[in-house]
N, C-alpha and C positions, 0 to 999 in steps of 0.2 A: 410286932414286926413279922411279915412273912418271909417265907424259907424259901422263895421263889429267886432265884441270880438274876433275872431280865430286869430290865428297868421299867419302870410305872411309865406307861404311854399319856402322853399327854392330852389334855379334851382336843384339842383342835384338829390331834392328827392321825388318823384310822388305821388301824395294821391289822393283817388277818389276825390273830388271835384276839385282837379285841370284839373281832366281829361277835352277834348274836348265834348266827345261821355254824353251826359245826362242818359242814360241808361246803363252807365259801372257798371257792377255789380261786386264788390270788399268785403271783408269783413269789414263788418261794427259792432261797438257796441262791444258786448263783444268778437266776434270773434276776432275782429281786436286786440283786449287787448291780445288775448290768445296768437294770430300768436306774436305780438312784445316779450312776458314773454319766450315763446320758443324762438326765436330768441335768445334773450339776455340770457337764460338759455347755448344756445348752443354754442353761444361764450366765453361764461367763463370758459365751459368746454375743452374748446380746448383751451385756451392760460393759458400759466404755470403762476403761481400765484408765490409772494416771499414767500421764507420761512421766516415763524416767529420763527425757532425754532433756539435757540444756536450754537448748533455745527452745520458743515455742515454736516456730517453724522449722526443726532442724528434726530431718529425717532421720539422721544416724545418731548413735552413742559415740561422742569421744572417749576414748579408753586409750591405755597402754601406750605405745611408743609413739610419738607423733612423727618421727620421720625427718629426713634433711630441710623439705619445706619450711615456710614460716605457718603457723599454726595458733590458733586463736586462745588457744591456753601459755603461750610462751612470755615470759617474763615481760613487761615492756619499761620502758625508760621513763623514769622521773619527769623528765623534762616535758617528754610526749603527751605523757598523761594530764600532766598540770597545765600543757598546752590544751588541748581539750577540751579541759573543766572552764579555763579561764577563755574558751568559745563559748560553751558552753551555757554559761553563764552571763555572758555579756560584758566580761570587764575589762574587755580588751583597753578602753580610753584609761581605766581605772590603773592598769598594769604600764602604761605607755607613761602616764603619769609619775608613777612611779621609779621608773627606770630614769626621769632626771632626776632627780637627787641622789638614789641609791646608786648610778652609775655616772655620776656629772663629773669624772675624770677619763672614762672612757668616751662621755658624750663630747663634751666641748674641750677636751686637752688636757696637756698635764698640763703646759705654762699657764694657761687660763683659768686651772683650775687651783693650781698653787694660790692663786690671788683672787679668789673669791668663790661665794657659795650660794646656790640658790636658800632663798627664806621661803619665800610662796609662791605658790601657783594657782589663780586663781581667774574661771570663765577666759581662760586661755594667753593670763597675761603673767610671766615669770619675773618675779622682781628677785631681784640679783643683788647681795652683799659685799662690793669690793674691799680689798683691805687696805687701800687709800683712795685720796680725792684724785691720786694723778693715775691710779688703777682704772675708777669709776672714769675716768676721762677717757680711755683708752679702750676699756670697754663699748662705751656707747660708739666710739667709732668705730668697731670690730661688731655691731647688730646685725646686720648682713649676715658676714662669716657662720658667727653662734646661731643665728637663726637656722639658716642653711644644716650647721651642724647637728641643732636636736632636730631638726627634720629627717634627716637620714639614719639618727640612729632608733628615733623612737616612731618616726610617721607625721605625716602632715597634720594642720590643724590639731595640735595637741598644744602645742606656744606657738603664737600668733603674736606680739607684742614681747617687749622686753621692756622691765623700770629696774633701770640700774643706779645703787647710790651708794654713796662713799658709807666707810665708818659710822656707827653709832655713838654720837660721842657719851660722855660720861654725865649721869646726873648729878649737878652739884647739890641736889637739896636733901637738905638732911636734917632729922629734929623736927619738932612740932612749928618752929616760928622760923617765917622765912622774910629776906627781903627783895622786894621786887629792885629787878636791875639786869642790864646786859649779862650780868655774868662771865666766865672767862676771857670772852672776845672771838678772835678768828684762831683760838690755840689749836682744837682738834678740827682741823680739816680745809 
């Protein structure tokens, strides 16, 4: 081990005391400090640094208080946002869809909606579950109306048709062995 404090110069990089020549006269002391501060000054300056700023086109740093304005880091609304994604994304029909049956008491009424329920919606046609045959009557003359109404709550062309029908009545078959026959008659419905 040598008693030498300096550090071992590396092969690649030349320092006067490694030189041969005893009389190479090199910047020494504070020169030598100045030449490396510009060096490393000039090479910062020429290689692009990252951005620390948000946007990629966005000149300034948002920082600290953002002020009485509205301001693009401020909280926003559930609704807003879910509005957006669901542009976003294309689900608009998919959402419009949906809001008849998840809202089919705000859409088509209470009374109308007391006595019946959508089942399906399907290539723009709502087939509707009255809770009697004199409902289902009453229904299909009020298609106009309902029409009209999920139009304005959910948008046009979303239901186009209406197949309204009474009650499901009951199956009577029960057990492995059945007999063919009318069955209860005109009981349910």
């Amino acid at each position: 081990m040598s008693s030498d404090p300096r550090p071992a110069a590396r092969p690649d990089q030349a320092t006067p005391e490694a030189s041969t020549d005893p009389d190479a006269s090199g910047p020494s002391g504070p020169e030598l400090a100045r030449a490396v501060l510009d060096a490393a000054k000039a090479r910062r300056q020429t290689t692009p640094r990252p951005s620390r700023y948000r946007g990629a086109g966005d000149s300034r740093r948002l920082r600290g208080y953002s002020g009485p304005g509205p301001d693009p880091r401020d909280p926003a609304l559930f609704g807003v946002v879910l509005q957006r994604l669901m542009k976003a994304r294309g689900w608009q029909r998919q959402t419009a869809e949906a809001t008849v049956f998840g809202a089919w008491e705000r859409v088509v009424g209470a009374d109308i909606a007391a006595h019946s329920r959508p089942v399906r919606l399907a290539d723009g046609e709502l087939t509707i579950e009255a809770e009697s045959t004199a409902w289902a009557t009453q229904l299909r003359l009020l298609t106009g109306k309902i029409l009209k109404q999920i139009a304005g709550e959910v948008g046009h062309n979303v239901v186009i048709r209406l197949n309204i029908h009474g009650p499901a009545a009951p199956s009577w078959r029960r057990g492995p062995l059945r007999v063919r026959g009318r069955g209860p008659g005109d009981t349910y419905g």
